[in-house]
C-alpha positions in Angstrom: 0.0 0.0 0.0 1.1 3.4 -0.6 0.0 6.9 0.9 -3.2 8.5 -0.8 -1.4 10.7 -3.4 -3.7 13.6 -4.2 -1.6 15.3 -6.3 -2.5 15.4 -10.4 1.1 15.9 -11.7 2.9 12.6 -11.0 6.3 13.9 -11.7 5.8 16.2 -9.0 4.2 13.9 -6.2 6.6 12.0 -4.0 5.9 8.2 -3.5 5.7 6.6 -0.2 6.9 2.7 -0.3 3.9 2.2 2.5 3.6 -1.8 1.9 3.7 -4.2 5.1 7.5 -5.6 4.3 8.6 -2.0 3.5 8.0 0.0 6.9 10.4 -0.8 9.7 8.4 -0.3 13.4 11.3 0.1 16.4 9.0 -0.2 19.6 9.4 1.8 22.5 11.5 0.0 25.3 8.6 0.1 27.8 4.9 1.9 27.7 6.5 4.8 29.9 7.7 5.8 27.2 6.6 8.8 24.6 8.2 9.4 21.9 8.1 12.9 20.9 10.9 13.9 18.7 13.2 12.3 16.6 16.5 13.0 14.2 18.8 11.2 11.9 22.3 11.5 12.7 24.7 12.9 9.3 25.9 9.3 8.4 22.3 8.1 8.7 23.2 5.2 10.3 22.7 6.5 14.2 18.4 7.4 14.7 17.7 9.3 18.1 14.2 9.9 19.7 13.4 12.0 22.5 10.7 11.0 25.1 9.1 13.5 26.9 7.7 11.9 30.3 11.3 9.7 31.0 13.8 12.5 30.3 15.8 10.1 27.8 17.4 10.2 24.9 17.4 6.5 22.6 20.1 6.1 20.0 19.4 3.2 17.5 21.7 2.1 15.6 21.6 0.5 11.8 22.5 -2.7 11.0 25.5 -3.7 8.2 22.2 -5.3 5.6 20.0 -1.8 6.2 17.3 -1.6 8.9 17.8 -0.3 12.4 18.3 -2.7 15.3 15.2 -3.5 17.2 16.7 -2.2 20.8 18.3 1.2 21.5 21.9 0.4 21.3 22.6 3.4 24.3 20.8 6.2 26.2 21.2 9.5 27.3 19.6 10.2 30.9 20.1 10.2 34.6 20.3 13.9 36.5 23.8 14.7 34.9 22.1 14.8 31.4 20.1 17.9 32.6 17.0 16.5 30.4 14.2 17.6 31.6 10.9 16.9 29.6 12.9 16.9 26.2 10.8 17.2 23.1 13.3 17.6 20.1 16.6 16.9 19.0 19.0 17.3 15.8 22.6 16.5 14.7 25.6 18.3 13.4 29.3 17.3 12.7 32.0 19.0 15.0 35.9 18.5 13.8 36.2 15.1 13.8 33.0 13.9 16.1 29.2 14.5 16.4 26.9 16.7 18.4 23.7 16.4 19.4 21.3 19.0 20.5 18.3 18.6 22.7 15.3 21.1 23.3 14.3 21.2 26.3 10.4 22.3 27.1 11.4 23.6 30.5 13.7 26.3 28.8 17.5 25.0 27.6 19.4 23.2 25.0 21.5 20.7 25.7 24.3 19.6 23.7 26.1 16.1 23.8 29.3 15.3 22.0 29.9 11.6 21.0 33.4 9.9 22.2 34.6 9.1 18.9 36.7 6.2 20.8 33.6 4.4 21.9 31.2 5.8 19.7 29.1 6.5 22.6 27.7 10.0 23.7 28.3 11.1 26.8 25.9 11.6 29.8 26.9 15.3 30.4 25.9 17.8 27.6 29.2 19.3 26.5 27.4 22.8 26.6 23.6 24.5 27.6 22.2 27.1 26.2 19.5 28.6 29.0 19.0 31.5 31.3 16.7 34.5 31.0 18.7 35.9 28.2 18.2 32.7 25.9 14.5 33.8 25.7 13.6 29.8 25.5 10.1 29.1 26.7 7.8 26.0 26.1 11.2 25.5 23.5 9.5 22.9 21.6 11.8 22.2 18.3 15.2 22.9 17.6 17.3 22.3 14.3 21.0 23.5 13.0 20.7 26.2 10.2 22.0 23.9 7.1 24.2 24.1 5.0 27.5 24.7 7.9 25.6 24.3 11.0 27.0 27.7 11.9 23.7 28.4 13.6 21.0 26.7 15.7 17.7 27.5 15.7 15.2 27.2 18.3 11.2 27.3 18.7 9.4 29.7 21.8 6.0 28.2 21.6 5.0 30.5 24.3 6.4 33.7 22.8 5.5 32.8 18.9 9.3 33.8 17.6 12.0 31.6 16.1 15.3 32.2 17.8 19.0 31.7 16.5 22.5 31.1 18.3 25.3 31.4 16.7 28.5 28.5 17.1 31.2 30.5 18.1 34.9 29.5 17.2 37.2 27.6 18.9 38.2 24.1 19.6 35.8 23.7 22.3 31.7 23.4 21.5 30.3 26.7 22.6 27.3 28.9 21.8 26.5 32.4 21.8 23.7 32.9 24.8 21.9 35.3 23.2 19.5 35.0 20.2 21.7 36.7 17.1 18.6 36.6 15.6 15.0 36.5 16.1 12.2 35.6 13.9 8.6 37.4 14.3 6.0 37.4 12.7 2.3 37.5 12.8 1.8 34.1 10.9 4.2 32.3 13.8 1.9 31.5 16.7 2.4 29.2 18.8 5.6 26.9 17.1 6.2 23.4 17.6 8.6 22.2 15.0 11.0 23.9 12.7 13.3 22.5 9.6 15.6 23.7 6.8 16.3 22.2 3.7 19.3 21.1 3.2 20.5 23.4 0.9 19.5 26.4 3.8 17.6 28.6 1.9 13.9 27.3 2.9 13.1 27.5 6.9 9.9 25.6 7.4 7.6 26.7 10.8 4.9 24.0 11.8 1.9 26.7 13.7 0.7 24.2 16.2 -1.8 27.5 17.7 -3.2 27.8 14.1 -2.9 24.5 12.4 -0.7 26.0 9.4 2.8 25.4 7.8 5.0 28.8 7.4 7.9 28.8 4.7 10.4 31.4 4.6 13.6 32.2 2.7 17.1 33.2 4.2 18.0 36.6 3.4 21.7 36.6 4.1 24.4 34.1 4.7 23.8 34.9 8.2 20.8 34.0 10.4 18.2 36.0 8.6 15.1 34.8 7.3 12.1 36.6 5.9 10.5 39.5 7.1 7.6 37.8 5.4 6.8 34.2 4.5 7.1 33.1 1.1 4.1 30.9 1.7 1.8 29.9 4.7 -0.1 26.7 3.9 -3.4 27.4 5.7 -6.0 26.2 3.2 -5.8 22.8 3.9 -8.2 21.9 6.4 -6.5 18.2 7.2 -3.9 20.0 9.3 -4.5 19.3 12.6 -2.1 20.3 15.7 0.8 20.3 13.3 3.5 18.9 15.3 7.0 18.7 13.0 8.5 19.4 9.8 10.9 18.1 7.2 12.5 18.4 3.8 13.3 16.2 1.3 16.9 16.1 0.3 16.0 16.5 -3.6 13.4 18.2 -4.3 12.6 19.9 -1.6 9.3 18.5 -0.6 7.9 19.4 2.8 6.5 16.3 5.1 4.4 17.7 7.7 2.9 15.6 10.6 -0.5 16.4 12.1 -0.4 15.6 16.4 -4.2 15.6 16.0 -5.0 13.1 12.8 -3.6 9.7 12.0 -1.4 10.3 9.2 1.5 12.9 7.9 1.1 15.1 4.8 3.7 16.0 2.1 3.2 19.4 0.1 5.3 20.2 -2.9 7.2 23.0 -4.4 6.0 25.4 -7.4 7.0 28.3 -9.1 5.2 30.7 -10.0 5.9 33.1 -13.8 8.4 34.9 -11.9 10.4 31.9 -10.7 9.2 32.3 -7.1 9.2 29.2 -5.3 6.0 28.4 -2.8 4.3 25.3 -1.6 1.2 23.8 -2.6 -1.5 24.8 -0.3 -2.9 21.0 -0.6 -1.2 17.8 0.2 0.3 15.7 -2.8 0.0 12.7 -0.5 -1.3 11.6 2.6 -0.1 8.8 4.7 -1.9 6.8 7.4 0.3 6.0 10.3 -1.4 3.5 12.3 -5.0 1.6 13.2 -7.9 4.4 13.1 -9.3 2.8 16.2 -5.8 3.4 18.4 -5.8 6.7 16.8 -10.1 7.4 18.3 -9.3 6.2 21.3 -6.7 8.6 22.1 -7.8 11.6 20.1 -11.2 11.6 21.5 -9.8 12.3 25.0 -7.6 15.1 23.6 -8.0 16.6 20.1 -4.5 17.7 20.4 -3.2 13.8 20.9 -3.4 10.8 18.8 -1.5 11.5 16.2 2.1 11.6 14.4 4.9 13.5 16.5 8.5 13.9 14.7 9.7 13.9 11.7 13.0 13.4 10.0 14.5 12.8 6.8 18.1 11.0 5.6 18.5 10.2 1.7 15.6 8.0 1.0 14.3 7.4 4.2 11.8 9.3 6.4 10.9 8.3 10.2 7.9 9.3 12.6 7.5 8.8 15.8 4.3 8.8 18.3 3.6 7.6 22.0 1.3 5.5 20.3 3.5 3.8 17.2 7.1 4.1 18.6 8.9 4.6 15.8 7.9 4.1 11.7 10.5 4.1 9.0 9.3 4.7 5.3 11.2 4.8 2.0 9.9 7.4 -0.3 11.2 8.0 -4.6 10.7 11.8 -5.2 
C-alpha cells in the first residue's frame, strides 16, 4: 500500500513505499515511554528519539544489511544529562565527532558530544544554552541552520518567535547565549517544530496554535530569514495540531505531521511566472500511520493527541515517531 497521493502531476508527487514488508516499526523499550521527537544523525546510520515523560534520549543504531536494530543500542539520561521533559533533538558534525542537540520544554538546550573512541555520547551535555537571556520558553523544536551548521535555531511556543545562536569559534563546542537573531511574525503563533532544507535557503515553521505550515527564505548568509513568509499553507483543512517538519533532500518536498489526525502530509514545491518558489496549499500525499481505532481512542480524549509527532528525513528514508507507534521508517522516490 502506498499513501493517498492527491496530487495530479505525478512527476511532482513524492511516493511513499507504505507496503507491510517495506516500513520498519522500532518499539518503544517500555509503555513509559513517549516518543516525541526524533533526528537522523549525518551518516544516517545513528536514529535518536526524544521521550518527553522519561527525560531520555534513545540512539538506535543501523545494521551492516540496512534496517535499524530493534533495541536502543545506548541512552542519554540520569540527573547529569540535565534532560528535563525533552521534546526535540537534531545533529551536526563538530571536527572530527558529532553533536547532538536537545530542546528542552522547561527552557534549555542541551548539547552532547559523542566519544569518537567508543562511539558513545556522553551523559553530560558538553554545553547548555538557558538563562533569561536565551529567551527559551515551552522551546518545543530545535534544528541546525543547514548548510554549515553555523547556527542553531530554536522554537518559543510560548512567545511565537523563532530564535538563533550562533557556534562560536574555537576548539571547544560553545554557543553564543543570546538569540543573534530572532524571527517574528504575525503568521508564527504558537511553534512546535521547525526544519531547513538542506540546501539552507527554505526555513519551514509547523503553527501548532493555528494548524498552518509557514515557509520562509534566508536573506543573508547569516541567520536572517524573511520579514515575510514566502508561503503559509493554511488552506488545507487536514492539518491538525501540526507537530513537526521536514524536507526532502531532492526536491525539496515538505512532510508535515499532524499531532491531531492519523497520518503525515507531504506538500510540494512550485514556481510561479516569476520563478518564485511556494508550496502547494494541498497535500500531494497523505499517509496513514497506524490503526484508526488506536488513533479514536486517544484523540477523542484530547484533540491535540493521537496522532504523528516527529519527523525526520536522511537520503531516501523518512521516520515518525508517536507515544502510540514508537517509531515508523518509510522509503519514499521523489
Amino acid at each position: 500500500m502506498m499513501g493517498d497521493k492527491l496530487g495530479s502531476d505525478r512527476k511532482s508527487v513524492m511516493v511513499i513505499e507504505a507496503s507491510d514488508h517495506s516500513v520498519q516499526s522500532l518499539a518503544p523499550p517500555n509503555t513509559l515511554q513517549r516518543f516525541e521527537g526524533i533526528a537522523f544523525s549525518p551518516s544516517g546510520n545513528t536514529l535518536a528519539v526524544a521521550t518527553s515523560d522519561t527525560n531520555t534520549i534513545f540512539l538506535y543504531r543501523r545494521k551492516p544489511n540496512g534496517p535499524f536494530e530493534e533495541a536502543p543500542s545506548s541512552s542519554i539520561n540520569g540527573p547529569a544529562s540535565s534532560l528535563n521533559y525533552p521534546h526535540d533533538l537534531t545533529f551536526s558534525l563538530f571536527a572530527d565527532s558529532e553533536l547532538l542537540a536537545v530542546a528542552n520544554r522547561t527552557g534549555s538546550i542541551c548539547i552532547y558530544q559523542r566519544n569518537e573512541t567508543t562511539g558513545v555520547y556522553r551523559a553530560e551535555p558538553v554545553f547548555e544554552i538557558r538563562g533569561r537571556k536565551a529567551k527559551l520558553d515551552f522551546s518545543d523544536g530545535v534544528a541546525f541552520v543547514r548548510p554549515n551548521d553555523e547556527y542553531l535555531a530554536a522554537c518559543n511556543l510560548s512567545a511565537s518567535r523563532i530564535t538563533f545562536y550562533r557556534r562560536t569559534a574555537g576548539l571547544a563546542v560553545g554557543f553564543t547565549l543570546e538569540p543573534e537573531f530572532e524571527l517574528k511574525h504575525r503568521s508564527i503563533c504558537s511553534p512546535d517544530g521547525l526544519a531547513f532544507s538542506q540546501c539552507g535557503t527554505w526555513l519551514a515553521i509547523a503553527n501548532h496554535g493555528t494548524h498552518t505550515v509557514s515557509v520562509y527564505q534566508r536573506q543573508s548568509r547569516g541567520p536572517e530569514y524573511g520579514p515575510e513568509p514566502v508561503t503559509i499553507i493554511r488552506d488545507d483543512s487536514g492539518l491538525r495540531y501540526p507537530h513537526s517538519v521536514a524536507f526532502t533532500p531532492k526536491t525539496n518536498h515538505l512532510a508535515v505531521t499532524n499531532a491531531g489526525a492519523n497520518y503525515f502530509s507531504v506538500y510540494r514545491p512550485e514556481h510561479d511566472w516569476s520563478y518564485t518558489t511556494r508550496w502547494s496549499q494541498s497535500p500531494v500525499l497523505r499517509q496513514t500511520v497506524g490503526p484508526n481505532s488506536i488513533f479514536q481512542q486517544v484523540n477523542a480524549r484530547n484533540k491535540m493527541e493521537g496522532g504523528p509527532k516527529g519527523i525526520a528525513v536522511h537520503q531516501n528514508k523518512l521516520a515518525v515517531c508517536s507515544p502510540q507507534h514508537g517509531i515508523k521508517i518509510y522509503s519514499f522516490v521523489e
